[in-house]
One Martini backbone bead per residue (centre of mass of N, CA, C, O) as a GRO file, in nm:
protein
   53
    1UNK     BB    1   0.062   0.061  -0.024
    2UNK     BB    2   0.275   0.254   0.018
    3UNK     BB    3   0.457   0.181  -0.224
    4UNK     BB    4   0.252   0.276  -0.440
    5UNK     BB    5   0.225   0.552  -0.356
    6UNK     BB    6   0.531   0.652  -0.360
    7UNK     BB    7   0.496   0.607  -0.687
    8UNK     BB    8   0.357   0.788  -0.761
    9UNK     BB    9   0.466   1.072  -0.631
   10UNK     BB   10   0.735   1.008  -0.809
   11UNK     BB   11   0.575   1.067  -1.067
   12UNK     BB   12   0.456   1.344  -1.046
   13UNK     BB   13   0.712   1.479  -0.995
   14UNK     BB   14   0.824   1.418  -1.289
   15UNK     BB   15   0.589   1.551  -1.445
   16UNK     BB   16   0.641   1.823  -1.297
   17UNK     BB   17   0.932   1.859  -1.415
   18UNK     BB   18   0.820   1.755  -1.648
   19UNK     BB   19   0.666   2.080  -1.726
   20UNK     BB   20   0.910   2.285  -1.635
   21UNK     BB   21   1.066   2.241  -1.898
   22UNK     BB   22   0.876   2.292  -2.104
   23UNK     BB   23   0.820   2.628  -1.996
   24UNK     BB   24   1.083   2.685  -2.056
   25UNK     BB   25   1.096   2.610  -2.357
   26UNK     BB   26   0.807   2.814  -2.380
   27UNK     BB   27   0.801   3.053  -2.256
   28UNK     BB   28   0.645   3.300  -2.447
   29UNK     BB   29   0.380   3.133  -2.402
   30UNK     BB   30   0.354   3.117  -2.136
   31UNK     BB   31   0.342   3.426  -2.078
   32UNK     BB   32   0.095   3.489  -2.240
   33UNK     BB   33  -0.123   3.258  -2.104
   34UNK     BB   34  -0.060   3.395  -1.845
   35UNK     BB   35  -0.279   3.609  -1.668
   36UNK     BB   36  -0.095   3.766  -1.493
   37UNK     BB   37   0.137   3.841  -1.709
   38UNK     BB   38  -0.080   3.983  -1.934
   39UNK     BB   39  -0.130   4.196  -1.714
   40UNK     BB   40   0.162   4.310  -1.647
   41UNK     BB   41   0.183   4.375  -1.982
   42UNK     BB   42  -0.070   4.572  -1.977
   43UNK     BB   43   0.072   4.801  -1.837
   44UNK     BB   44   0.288   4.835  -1.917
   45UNK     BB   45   0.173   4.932  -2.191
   46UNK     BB   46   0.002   5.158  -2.024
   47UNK     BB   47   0.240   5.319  -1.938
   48UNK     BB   48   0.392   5.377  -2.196
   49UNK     BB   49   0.166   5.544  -2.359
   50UNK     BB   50   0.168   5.761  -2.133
   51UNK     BB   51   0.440   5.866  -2.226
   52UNK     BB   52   0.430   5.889  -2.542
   53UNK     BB   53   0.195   6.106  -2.450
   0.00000   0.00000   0.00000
């Protein structure tokens, strides 16, 4: 029962570890899809444009 459970545990693990990983090699498009980013990029922006005007 423990030995099952420990094993999926590491394995859940391994595949959190390969999904950052993949979020790493694919930054770009994580930081566009992730919305708390999304917003902080929007602000940026309208932060520029008024300084632009």
């Amino acid at each position: 029962m423990f030995n099952s459970l420990f094993l999926r545990f590491q394995l859940s693990q391994i595949s959190q570890n390969r999904a950052r990983l993949d979020i790493i090699q694919t930054k770009p498009y994580y930081y566009l899809s992730n919305e708390l980013n999304f917003k902080k990029i929007w602000g940026i922006m309208k932060t520029f444009s008024l300084l632009l005007l």
